[in-house]
N, CA and C of each residue as an Amber inpcrd file, in Angstrom:
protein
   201
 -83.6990000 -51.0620000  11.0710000 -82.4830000 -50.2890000  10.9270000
 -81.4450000 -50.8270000  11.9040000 -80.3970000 -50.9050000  11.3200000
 -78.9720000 -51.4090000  12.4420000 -78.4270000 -50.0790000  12.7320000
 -77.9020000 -50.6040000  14.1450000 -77.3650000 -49.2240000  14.8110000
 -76.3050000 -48.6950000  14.3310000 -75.3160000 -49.8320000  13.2620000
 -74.3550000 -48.7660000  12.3670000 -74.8300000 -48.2860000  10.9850000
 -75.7060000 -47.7980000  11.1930000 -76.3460000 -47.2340000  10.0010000
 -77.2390000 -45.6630000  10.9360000 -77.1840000 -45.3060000  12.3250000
 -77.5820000 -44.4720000  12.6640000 -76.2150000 -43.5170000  12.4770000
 -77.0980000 -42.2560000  12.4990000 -76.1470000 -41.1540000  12.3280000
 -75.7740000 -40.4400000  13.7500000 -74.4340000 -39.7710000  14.0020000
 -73.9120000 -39.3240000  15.3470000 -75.2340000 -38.8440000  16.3340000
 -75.6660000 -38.1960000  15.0800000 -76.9570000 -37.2520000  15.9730000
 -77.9270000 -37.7060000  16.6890000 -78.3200000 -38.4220000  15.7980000
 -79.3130000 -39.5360000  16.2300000 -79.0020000 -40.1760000  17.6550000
 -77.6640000 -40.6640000  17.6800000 -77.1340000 -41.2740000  18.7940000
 -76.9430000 -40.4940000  20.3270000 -76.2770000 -39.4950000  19.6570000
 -76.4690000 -37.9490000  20.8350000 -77.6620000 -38.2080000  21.7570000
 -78.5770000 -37.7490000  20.6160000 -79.8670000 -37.0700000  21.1270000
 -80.1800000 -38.7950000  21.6910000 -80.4200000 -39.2810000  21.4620000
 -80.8370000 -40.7800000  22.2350000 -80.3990000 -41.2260000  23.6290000
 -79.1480000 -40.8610000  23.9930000 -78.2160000 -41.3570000  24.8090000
 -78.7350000 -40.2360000  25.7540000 -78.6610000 -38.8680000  25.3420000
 -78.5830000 -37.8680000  26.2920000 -80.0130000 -37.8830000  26.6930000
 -81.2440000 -38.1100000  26.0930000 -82.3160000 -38.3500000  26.1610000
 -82.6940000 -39.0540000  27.1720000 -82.4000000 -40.4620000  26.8080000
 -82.8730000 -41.7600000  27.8360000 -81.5820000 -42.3020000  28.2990000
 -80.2490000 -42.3210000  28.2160000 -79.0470000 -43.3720000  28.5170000
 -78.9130000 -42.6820000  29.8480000 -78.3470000 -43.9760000  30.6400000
 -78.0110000 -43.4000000  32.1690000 -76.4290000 -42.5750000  32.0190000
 -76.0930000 -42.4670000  33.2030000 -74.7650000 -41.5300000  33.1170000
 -73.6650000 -42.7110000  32.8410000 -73.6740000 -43.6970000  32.8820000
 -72.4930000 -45.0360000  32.3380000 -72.6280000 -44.9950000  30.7330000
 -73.9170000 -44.9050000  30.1630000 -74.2360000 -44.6510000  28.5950000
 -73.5260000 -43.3320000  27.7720000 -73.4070000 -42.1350000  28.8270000
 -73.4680000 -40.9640000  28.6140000 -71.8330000 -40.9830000  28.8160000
 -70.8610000 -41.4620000  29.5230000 -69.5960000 -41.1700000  29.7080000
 -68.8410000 -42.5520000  28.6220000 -69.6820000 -43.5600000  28.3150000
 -68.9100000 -44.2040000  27.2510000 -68.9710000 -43.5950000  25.9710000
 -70.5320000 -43.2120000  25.3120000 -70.1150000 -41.8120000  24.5280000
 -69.0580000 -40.9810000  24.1910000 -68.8630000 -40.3470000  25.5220000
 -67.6380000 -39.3530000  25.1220000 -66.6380000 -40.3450000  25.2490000
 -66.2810000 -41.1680000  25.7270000 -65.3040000 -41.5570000  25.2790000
 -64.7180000 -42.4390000  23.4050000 -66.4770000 -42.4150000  23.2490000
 -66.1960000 -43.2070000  21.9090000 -66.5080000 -41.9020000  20.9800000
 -67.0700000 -41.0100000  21.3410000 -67.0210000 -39.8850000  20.1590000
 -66.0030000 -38.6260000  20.6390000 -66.4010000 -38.8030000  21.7870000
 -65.6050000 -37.4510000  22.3020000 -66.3610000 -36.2020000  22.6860000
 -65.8330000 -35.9910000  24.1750000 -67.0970000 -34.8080000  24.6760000
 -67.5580000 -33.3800000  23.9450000 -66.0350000 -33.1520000  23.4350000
 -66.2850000 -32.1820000  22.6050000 -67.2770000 -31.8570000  21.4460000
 -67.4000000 -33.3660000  20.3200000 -68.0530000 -33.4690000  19.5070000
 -69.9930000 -33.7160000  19.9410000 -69.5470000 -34.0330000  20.9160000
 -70.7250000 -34.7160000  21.5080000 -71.8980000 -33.0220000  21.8700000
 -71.0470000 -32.2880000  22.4990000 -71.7040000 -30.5220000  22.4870000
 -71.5200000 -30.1160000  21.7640000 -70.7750000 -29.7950000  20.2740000
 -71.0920000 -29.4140000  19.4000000 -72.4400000 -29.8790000  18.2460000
 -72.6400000 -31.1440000  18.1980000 -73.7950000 -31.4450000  17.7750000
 -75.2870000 -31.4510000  19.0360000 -74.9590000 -31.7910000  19.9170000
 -76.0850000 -31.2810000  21.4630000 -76.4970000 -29.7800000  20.7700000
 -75.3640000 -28.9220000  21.3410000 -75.8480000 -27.4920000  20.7550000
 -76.3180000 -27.0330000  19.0270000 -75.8630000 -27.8630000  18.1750000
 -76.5880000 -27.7180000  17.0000000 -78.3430000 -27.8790000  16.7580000
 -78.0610000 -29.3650000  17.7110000 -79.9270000 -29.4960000  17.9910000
 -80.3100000 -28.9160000  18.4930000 -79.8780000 -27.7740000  19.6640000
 -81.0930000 -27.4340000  20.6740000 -81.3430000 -26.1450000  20.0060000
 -80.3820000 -25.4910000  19.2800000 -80.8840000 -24.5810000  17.9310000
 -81.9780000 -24.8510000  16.9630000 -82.2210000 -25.8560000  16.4030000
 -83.4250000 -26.1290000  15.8220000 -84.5120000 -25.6660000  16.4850000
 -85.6120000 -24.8080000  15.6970000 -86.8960000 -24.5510000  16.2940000
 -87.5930000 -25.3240000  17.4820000 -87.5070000 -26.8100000  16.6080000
 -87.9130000 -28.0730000  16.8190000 -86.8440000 -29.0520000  17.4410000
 -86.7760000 -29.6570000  18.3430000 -85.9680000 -30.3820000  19.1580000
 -86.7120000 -31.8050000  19.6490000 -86.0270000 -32.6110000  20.3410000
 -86.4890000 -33.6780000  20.8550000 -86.1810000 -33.9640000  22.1650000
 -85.0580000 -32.4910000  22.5870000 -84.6630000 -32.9600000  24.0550000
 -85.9510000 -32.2730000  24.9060000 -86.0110000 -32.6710000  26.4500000
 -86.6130000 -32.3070000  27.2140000 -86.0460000 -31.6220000  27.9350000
 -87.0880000 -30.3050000  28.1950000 -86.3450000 -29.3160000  28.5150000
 -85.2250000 -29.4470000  29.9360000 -85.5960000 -30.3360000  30.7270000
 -84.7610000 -30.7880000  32.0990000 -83.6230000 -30.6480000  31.7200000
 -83.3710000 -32.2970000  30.1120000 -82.2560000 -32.7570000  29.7990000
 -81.2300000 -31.6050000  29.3040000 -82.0440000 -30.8630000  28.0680000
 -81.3790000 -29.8090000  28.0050000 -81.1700000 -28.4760000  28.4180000
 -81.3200000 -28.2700000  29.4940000 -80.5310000 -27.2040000  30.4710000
 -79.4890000 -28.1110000  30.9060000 -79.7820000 -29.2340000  31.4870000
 -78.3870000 -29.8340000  32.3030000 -77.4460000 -29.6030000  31.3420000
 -77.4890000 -30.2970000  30.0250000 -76.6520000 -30.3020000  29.2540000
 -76.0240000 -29.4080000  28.6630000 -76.6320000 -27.8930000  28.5670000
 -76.1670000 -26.9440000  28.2010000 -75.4800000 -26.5750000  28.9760000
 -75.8680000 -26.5670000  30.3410000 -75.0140000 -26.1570000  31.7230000
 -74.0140000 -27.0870000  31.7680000 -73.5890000 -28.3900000  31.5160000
 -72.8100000 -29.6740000  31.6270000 -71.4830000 -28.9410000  30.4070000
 -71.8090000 -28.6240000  29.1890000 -71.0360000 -28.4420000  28.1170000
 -70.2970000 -27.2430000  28.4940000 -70.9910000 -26.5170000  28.9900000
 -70.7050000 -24.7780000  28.9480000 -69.2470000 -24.7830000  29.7190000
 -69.5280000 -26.0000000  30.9980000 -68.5880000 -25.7470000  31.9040000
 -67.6080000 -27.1240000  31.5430000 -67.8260000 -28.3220000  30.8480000
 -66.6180000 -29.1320000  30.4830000 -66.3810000 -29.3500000  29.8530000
 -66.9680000 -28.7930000  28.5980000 -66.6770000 -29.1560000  26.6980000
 -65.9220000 -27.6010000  26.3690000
């Protein structure tokens, strides 16, 4: 699979997953922070998730207060 054939989400959850914080701030700049917690928070709604729970508290706590 080529990486322009992955979907936003996919990319999200990957970056926020394993990407360092240089991975994580070119992101928002190429999708945009906003979009970037609106799909974050769509996944961590799923029953089933892939973040770890560490990642996602930071991130919920990260969005809450700059998205």
């Amino acid at each position: 699979m080529k990486i322009e054939e992955l979907n936003e989400a996919a990319v999200v959850e990957r970056i926020l997953n394993y990407g360092d914080w240089d991975d994580v701030q070119e992101m928002f700049n190429v999708i945009g922070i906003k979009e970037v917690a609106e799909i974050f928070r769509r996944q961590i709604l799923l029953s089933r998730n892939n973040y770890d729970k560490k990642i996602s508290n930071y991130f919920s706590l990260y969005f809450d207060k700059y998205a």
